[in-house]
C-alpha positions as CSV (number, residue, x, y, z in Angstrom):
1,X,-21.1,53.7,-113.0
2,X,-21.9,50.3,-114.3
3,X,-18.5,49.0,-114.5
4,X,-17.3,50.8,-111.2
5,X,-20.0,48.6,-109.6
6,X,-18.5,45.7,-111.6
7,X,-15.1,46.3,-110.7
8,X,-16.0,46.7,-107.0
9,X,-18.0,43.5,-107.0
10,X,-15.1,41.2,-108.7
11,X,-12.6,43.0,-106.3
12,X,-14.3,41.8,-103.3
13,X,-14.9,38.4,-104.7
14,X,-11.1,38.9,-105.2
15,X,-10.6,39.7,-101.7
16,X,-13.2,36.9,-100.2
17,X,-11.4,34.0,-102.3
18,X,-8.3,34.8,-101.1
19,X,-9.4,34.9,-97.2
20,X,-11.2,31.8,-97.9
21,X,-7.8,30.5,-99.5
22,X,-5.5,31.8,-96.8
23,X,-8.0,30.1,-93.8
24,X,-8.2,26.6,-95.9
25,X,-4.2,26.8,-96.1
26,X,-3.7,27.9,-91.8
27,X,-6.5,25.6,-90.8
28,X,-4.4,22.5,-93.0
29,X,-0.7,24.0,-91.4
30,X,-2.6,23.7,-88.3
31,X,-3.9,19.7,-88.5
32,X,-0.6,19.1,-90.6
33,X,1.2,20.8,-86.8
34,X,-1.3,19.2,-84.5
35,X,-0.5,15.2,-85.8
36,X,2.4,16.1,-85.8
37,X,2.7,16.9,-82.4
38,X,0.5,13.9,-81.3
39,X,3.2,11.5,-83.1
40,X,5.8,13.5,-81.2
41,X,4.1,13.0,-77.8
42,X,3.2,9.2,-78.7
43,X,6.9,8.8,-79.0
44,X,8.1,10.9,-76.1
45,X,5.2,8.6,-73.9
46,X,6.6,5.2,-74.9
47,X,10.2,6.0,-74.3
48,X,8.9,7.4,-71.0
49,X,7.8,3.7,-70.7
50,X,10.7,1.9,-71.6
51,X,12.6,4.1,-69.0
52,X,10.4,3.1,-66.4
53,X,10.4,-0.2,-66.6
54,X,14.0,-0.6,-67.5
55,X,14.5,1.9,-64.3
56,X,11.6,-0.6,-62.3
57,X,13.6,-3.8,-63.0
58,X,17.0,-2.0,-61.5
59,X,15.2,-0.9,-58.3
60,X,13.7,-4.1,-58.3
61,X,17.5,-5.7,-58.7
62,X,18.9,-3.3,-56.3
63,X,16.1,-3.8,-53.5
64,X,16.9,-7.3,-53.7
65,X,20.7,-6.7,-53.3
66,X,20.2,-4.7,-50.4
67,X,17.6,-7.2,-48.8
68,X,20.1,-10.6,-49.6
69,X,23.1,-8.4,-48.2
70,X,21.0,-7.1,-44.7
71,X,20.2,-10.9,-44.5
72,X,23.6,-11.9,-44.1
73,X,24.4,-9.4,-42.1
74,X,21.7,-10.5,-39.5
75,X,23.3,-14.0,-39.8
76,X,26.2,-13.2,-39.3
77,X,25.5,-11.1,-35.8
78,X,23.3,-14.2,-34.8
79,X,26.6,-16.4,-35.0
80,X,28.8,-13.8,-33.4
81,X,25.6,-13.6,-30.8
82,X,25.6,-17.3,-30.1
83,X,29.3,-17.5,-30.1
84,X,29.1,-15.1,-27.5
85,X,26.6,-16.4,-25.2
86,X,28.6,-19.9,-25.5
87,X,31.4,-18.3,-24.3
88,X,29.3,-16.6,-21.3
89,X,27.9,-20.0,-20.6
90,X,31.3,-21.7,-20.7
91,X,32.8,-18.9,-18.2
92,X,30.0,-19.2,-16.2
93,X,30.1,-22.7,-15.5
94,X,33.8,-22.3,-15.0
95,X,32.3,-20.0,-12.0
96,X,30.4,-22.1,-11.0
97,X,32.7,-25.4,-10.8
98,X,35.2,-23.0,-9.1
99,X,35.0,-24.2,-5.0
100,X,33.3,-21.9,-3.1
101,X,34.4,-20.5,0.5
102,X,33.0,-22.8,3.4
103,X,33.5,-20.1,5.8
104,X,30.0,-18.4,5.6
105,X,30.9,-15.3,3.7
106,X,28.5,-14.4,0.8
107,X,28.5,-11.6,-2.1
108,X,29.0,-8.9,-0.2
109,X,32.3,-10.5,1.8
110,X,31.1,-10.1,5.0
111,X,30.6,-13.5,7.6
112,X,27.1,-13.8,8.4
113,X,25.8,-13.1,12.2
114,X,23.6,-16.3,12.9
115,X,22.4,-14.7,16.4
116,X,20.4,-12.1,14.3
117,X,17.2,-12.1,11.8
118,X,16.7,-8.7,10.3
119,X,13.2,-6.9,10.7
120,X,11.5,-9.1,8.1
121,X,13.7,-12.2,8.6
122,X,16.8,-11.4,6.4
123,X,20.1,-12.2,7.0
124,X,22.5,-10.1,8.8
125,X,26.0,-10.0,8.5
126,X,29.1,-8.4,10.2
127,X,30.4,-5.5,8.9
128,X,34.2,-4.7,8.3
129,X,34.1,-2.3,11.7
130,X,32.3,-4.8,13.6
131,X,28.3,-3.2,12.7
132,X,25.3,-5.0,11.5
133,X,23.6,-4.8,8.8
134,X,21.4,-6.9,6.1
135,X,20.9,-6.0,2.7
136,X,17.5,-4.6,1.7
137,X,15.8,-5.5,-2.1
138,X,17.9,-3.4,-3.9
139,X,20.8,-5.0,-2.3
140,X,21.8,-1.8,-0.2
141,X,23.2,-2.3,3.3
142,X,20.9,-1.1,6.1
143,X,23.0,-0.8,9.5
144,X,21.1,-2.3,12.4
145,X,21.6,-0.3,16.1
């Protein structure tokens, strides 16, 4: 009975070495894994960071493109605005040099009626059918009875 006792006893010193074994081996697997992994992310982070900043400086290239490109542009409608209002100016002083009629017509065509004031002292001219009229603030023709 002696040596069954024995034999149990070594057995489960048997069986508690090896756990202890096997846990010291999963638990070193496991730190041996885990730095592993750290390295690997520590990698994966600075190439991350190269990417940015290589991506950064060509956004930073490509803004500026844009920016020097949408300057030009606005120059380049400024001229063709200036241009433009030269010419304007140019025709209009044409217009202007231009003789006008001395016989008393005016914008609308019409001669003017100097026997007449309209009700708040406008000018009246003679229509085309031999009516009245004077020309309100927004430049409408109001027939006088």
């Amino acid at each position: 009975m002696k040596t069954i006792k024995n034999l149990a006893l070594l057995f489960v010193a048997a069986v508690v070495a090896m756990n202890v074994n096997a846990q010291t081996t999963k638990t070193a697997a496991k730190a041996e894994t885990k730095t592993t992994k750290t390295a690997v992310q520590a990698e994966t982070k600075a190439a991350k960071a190269e990417g940015k900043a290589e991506t950064k400086t060509e956004k930073t290239a490509a803004k500026t493109a844009t920016k020097t490109s949408v300057a030009a542009k606005k120059e380049s409608k400024e001229s063709e605005k200036a241009e433009s209002k030269k010419e304007e100016r140019k025709e209009l002083k044409k217009e202007d040099s231009e003789k006008k009629p001395r016989d008393g017509r005016t914008k609308t065509g019409d001669p003017v009626n100097h026997d007449k004031k309209g009700p708040n002292g406008e000018t009246i001219y003679s229509g085309p059918k031999g009516g009245n009229y004077y020309l309100d603030k927004k430049e409408n023709k109001v027939y006088i009875k």
